[in-house]
C-alpha positions as CSV (number, residue, x, y, z in Angstrom):
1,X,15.8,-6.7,-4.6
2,X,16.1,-4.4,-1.8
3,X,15.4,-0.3,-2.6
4,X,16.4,1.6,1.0
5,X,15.1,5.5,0.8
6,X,16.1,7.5,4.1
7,X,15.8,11.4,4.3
8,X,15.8,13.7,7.0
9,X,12.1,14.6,7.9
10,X,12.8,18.4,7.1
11,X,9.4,19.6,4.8
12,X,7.7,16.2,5.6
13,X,4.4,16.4,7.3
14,X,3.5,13.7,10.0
15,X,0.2,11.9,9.7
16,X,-1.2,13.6,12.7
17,X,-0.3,16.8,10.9
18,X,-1.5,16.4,8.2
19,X,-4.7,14.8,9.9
20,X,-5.1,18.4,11.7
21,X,-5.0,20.3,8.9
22,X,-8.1,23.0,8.6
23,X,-11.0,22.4,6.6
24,X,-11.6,23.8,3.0
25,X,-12.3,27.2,2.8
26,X,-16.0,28.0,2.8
27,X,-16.8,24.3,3.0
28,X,-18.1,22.4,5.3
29,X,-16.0,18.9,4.3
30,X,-12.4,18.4,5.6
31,X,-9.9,19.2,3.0
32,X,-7.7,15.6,1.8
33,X,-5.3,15.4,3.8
34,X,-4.4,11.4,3.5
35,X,-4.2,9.2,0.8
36,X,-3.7,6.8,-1.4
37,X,-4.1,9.5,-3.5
38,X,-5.3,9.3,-7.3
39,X,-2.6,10.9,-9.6
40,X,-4.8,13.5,-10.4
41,X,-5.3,14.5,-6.8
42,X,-1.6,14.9,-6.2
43,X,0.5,18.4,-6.7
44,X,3.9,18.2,-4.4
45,X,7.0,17.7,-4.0
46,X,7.2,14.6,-2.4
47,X,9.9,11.8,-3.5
48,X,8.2,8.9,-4.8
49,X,9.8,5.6,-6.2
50,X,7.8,5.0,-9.5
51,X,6.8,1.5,-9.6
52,X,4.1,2.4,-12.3
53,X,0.9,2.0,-11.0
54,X,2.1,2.9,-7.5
55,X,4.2,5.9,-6.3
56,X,6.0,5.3,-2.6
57,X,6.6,8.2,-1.1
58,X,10.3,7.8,0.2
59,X,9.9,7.8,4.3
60,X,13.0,7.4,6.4
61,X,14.5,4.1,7.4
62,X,11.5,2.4,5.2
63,X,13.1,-0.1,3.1
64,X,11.1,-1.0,-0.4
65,X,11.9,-4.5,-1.2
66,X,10.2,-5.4,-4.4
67,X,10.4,-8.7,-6.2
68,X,10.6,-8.8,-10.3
69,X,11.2,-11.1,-13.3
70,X,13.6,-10.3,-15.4
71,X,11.6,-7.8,-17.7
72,X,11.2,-5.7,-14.6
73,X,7.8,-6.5,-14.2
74,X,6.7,-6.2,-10.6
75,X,5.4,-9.4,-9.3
76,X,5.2,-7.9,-5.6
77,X,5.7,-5.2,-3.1
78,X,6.9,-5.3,0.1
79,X,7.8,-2.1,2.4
80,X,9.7,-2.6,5.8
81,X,10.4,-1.0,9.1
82,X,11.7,-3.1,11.7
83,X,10.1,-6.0,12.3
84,X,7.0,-4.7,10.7
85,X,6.3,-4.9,7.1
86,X,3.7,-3.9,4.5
87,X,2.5,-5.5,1.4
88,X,1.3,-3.6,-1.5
89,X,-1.4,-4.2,-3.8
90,X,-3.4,-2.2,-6.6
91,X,-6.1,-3.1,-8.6
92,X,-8.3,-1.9,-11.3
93,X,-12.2,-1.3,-10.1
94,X,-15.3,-0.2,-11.4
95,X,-16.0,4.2,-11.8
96,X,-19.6,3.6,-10.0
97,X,-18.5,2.0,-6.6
98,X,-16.0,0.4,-4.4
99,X,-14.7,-3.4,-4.5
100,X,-13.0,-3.9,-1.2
101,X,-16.4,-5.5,0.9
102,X,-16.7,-8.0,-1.7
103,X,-12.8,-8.1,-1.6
104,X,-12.9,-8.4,2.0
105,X,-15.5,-11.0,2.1
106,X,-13.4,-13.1,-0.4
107,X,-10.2,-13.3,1.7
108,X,-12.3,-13.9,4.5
109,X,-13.5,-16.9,3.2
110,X,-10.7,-18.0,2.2
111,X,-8.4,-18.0,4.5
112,X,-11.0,-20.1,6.8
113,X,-10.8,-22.7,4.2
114,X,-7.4,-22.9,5.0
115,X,-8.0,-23.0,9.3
116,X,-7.2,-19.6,9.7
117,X,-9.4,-17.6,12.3
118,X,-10.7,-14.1,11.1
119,X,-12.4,-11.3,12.5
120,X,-13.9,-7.9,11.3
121,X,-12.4,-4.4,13.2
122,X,-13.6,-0.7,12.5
123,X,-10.3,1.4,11.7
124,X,-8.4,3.4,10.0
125,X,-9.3,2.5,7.0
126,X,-12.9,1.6,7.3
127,X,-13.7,-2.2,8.2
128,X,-10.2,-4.2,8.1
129,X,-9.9,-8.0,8.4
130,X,-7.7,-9.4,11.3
131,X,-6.3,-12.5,10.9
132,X,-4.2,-15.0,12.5
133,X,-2.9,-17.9,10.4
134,X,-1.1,-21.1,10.8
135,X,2.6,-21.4,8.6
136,X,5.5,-23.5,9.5
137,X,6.8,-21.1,12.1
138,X,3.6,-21.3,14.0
139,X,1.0,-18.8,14.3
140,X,1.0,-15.5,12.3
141,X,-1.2,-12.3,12.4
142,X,-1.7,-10.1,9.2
143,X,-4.1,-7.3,8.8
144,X,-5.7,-6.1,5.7
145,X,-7.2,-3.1,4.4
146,X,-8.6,-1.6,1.5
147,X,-8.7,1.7,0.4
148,X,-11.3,2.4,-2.5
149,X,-10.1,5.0,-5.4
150,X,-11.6,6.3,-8.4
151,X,-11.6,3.2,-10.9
152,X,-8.9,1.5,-8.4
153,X,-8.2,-0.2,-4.9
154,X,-5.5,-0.1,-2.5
155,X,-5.0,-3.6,-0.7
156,X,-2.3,-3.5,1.8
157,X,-1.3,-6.5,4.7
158,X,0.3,-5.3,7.8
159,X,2.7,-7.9,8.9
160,X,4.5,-8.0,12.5
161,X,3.8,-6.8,16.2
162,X,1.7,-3.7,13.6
163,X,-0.6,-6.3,12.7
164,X,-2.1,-6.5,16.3
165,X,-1.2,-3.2,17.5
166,X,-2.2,-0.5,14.5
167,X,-0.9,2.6,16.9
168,X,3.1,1.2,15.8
169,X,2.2,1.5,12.5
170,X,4.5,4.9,12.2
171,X,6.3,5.1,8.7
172,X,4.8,1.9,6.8
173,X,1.4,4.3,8.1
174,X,3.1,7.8,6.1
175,X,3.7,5.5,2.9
176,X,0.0,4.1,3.0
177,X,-0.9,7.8,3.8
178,X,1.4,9.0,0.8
179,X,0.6,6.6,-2.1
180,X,-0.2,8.1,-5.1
181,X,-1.9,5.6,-7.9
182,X,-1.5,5.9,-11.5
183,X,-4.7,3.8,-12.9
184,X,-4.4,4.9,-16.9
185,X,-6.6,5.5,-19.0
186,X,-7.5,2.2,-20.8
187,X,-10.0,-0.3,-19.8
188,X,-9.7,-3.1,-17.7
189,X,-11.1,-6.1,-16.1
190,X,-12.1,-5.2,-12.4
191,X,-9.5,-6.8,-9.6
192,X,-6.9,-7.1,-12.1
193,X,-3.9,-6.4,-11.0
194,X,-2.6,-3.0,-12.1
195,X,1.1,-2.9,-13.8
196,X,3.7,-2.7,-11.9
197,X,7.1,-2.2,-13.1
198,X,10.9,-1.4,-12.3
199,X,12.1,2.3,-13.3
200,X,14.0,1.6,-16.1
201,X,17.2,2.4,-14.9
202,X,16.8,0.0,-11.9
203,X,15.6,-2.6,-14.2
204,X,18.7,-2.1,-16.5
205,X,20.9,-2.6,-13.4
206,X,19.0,-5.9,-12.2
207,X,19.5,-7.2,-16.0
208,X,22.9,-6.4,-15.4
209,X,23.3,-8.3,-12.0
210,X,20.8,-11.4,-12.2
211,X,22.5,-12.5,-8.9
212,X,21.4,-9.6,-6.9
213,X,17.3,-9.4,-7.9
């Protein structure tokens, strides 16, 4: 199932922009100015597809193409621009620290079990894990970062020429920069998987047209 959200960019900061914003008054840290953001961080007016757990900000031309069962619940999430894509992930973590090293480490490993070649880069978002795997079509290069949240983490895989080359990142960059996680209240196990689910008047439509999800 494919959800397409284009606006004009009128009110809609750039990255950069928003990256050059002043500092808080009177303090000597930068203001936040880039997310994922925690729900309780977030006052705007952006326009955000509600998938639950994750809010997309809707960024021009960005196509979100999400993948459910028929009770709406969100097995995955995919965002799109070109020949670049993104892949969404949110998961529960623990209040005192961060999961994404360990995270890291685990892919890592992984994905050498299975031949792939792997290498550690400073970003963006902290340390990032570059890959470069083998699949049917040949060889294909992903990149994966982690953002750490209170009581959550951000996993997303950049997918395409933006999985080399971070500077084309553009849009699929805004909606990273823009995500806004609802986490809940109750407990959970850390890693899982947060909940992830159609807006029910999307999910009511799919139900309606099993041939299009």
């Amino acid at each position: 199932m494919i959800f397409s959200r284009k606006r004009d960019g009128a009110g809609r900061q750039t990255r950069d922009e928003r990256a050059a914003e002043v500092l808080d008054e009177g303090s000597a840290t930068p203001a936040l100015v880039r997310g994922p953001y925690d729900i309780s961080e977030v006052d705007d007016e952006v326009q955000r597809l509600d998938l639950g757990s994750l809010h997309i900000p809707a960024i021009a031309e960005v196509e979100v193409r999400v993948q459910a069962d028929p009770q709406g619940v969100v097995q995955q999430v995919v965002l799109v621009h070109g020949e670049n894509a993104l892949q969404l992930g949110v998961f529960a973590a623990p209040r005192s620290e961060g999961i994404w090293d360990e995270v890291r480490e685990e892919i890592r490993q992984s994905l050498v079990r299975d031949g792939a070649t792997t290498r550690a880069v400073e970003g963006e978002y902290g340390t990032e894990l570059y890959a470069e795997v083998n699949t049917q079509d040949g060889p294909t290069n992903l990149r994966f970062v982690g953002i750490d949240g209170p009581r959550w983490m951000v996993r997303g895989v950049f997918q395409g020429p933006v999985a080399l080359d971070p500077v084309i990142a553009g849009p699929l960059a805004e909606c990273l920069d823009g995500l806004v996680v609802d986490r809940g209240q109750e407990a959970k196990p850390v890693r899982e998987p947060l909940p992830l689910r159609l807006p029910r008047e999307i999910a009511d439509q799919a139900a309606a047209e099993p041939g299009q999800a």
